[in-house]
C-alpha positions as CSV (number, residue, x, y, z in Angstrom):
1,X,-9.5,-136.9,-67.9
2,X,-9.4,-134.4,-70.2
3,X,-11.4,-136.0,-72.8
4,X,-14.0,-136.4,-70.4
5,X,-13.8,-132.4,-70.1
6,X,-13.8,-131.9,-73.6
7,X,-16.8,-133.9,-74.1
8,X,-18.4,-132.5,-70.8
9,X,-18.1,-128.9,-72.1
10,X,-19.3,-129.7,-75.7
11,X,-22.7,-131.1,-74.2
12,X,-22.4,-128.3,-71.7
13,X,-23.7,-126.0,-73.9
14,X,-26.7,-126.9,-74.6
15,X,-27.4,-125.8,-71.1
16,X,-27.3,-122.2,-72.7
17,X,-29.9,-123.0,-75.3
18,X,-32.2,-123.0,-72.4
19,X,-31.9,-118.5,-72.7
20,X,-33.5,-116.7,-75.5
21,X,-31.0,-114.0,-74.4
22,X,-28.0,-116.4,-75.0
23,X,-29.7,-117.2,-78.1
24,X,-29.3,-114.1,-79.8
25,X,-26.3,-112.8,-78.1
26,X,-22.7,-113.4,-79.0
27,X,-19.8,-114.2,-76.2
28,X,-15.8,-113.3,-75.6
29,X,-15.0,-116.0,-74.2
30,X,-11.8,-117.4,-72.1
31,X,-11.5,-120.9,-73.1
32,X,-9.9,-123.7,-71.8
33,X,-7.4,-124.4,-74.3
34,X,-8.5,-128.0,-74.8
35,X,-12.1,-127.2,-75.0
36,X,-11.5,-124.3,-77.5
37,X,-12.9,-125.8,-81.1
38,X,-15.6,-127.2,-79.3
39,X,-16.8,-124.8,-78.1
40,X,-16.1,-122.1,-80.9
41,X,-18.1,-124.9,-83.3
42,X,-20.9,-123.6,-80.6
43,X,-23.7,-121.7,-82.8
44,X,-26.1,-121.2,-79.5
45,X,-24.9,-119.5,-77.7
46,X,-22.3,-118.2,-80.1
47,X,-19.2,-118.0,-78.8
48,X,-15.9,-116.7,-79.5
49,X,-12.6,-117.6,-77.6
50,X,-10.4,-114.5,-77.2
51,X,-8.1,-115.9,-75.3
52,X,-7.2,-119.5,-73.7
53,X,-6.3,-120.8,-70.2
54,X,-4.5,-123.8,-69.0
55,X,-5.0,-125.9,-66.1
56,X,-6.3,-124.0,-62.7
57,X,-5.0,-120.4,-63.2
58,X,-6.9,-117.1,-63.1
59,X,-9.0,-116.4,-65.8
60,X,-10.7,-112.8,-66.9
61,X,-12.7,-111.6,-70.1
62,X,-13.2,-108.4,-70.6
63,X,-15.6,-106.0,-73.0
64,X,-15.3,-101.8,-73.7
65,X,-17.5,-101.4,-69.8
66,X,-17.0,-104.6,-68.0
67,X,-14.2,-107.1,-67.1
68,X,-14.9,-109.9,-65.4
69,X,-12.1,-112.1,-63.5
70,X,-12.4,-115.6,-62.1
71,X,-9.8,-116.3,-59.4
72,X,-7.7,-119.9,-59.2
73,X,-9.7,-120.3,-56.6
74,X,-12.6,-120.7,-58.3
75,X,-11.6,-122.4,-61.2
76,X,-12.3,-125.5,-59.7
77,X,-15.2,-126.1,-57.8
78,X,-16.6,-128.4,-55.0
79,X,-19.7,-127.0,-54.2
80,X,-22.5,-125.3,-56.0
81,X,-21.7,-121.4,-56.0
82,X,-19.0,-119.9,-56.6
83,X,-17.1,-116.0,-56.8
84,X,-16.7,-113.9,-59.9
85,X,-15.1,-110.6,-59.8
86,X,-16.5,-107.5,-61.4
87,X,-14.3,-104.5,-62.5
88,X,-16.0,-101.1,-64.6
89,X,-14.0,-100.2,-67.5
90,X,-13.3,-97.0,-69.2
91,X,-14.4,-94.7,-66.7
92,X,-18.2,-96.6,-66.1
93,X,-19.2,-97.2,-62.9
94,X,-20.6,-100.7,-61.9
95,X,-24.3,-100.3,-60.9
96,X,-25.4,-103.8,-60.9
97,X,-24.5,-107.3,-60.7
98,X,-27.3,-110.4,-60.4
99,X,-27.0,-114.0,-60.4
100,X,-29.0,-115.3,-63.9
101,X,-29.6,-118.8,-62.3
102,X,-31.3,-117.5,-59.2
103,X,-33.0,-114.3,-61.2
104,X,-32.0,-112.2,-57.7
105,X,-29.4,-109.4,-57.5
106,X,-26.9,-109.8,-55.7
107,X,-25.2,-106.4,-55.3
108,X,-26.6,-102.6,-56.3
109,X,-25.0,-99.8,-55.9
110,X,-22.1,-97.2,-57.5
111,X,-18.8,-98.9,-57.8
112,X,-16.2,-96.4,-59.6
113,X,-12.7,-98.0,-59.0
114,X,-11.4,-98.4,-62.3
115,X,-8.4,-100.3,-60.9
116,X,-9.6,-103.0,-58.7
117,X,-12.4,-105.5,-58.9
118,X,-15.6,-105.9,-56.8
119,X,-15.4,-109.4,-55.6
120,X,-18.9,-111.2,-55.5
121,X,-20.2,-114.7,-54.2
122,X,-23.1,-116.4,-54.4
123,X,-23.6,-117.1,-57.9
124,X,-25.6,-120.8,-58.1
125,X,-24.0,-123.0,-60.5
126,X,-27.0,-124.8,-62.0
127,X,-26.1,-128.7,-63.3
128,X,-28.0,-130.9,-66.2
129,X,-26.4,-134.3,-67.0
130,X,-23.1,-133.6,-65.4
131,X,-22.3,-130.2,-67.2
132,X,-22.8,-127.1,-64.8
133,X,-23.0,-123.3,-65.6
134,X,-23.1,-120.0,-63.5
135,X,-24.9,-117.0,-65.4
136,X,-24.6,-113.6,-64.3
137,X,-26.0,-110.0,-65.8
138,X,-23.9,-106.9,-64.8
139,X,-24.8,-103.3,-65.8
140,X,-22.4,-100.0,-65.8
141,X,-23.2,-96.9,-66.7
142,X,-23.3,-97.0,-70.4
143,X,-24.2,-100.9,-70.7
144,X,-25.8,-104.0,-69.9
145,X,-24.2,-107.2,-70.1
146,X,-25.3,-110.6,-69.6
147,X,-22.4,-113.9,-69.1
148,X,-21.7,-117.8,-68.0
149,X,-19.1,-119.8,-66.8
150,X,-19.7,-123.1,-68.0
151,X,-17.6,-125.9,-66.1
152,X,-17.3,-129.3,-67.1
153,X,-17.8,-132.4,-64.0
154,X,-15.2,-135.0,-63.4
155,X,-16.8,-138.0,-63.0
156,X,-13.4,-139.6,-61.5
157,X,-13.3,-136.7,-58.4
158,X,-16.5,-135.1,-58.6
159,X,-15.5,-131.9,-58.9
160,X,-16.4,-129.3,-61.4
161,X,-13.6,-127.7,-63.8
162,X,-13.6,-124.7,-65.6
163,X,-14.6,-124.4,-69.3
164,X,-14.8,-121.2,-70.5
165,X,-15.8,-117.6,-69.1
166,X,-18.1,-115.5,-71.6
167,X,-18.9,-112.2,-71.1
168,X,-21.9,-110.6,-73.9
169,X,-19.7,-109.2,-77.1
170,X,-20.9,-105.6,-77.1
């Protein structure tokens, strides 16, 4: 199974190419440990993994405005959307979050809790040839940010497995 996933994610990222933003930006990532020199060898989008995860625990990411947290919950998926938790950093306030895959935003507003996330639903995970990836674009008050989790399909169960969470490098 898990050189299925490591192969999955590798061709996964191609999905990315598909973004002239993920072209020119550079990702932190949280990578599953297996899939890590894959997808470091990644050059679009170019990503870097911070830190790694094992097996179906929580995973989070985080840049100088933004952290983003994926819950064990979500770290496998059945279906085709999925949560992603939002928390502003540094004193920012969250103003924005929007789902890249459906182009819609999903919440707007003034979120200034510093110490808990804003939990969010919706995002559409969006498949080509078995590799699936959720994009999202949050903004706080000093910067925008654009993201993806990318997942990886088990043909064996059907469902769809966490590869890495990337949050824009700023």
């Amino acid at each position: 199974m898990k050189t299925v996933l490591l192969m999955s994610a590798a061709a996964g990222l191609a999905l990315m190419a598909m973004s002239p933003e993920a072209a020119a930006a550079k990702y932190k990532c949280a990578c599953q440990s297996n899939a890590k020199t894959s997808l470091e060898a990644s050059t679009d989008p170019k990503m870097s993994c911070a830190e790694t995860f094992s097996g179906t625990n929580s995973v989070s990411v985080q840049e100088s405005h933004l952290k983003v947290y994926v819950d064990s919950d979500n770290v496998v998926q059945g279906d085709k959307d999925m949560n992603i938790r939002f928390r502003p950093r540094d004193g920012k306030c969250l103003e924005r979050v929007a789902d890249g895959q459906a182009g819609k935003i999903i919440w707007e507003g003034a979120y200034c809790n510093n110490d808990s996330y804003k939990d969010l639903g919706q995002f559409k995970m969006k498949e080509k040839d078995g590799k699936w990836t959720a994009t999202y674009e949050g903004r706080t008050g000093g910067k925008d940010y654009t993201g993806f989790v990318m997942f990886a399909e088990n043909p064996n169960d059907g469902k769809k497995y966490m590869q890495a969470l990337c949050l824009e490098d700023k």
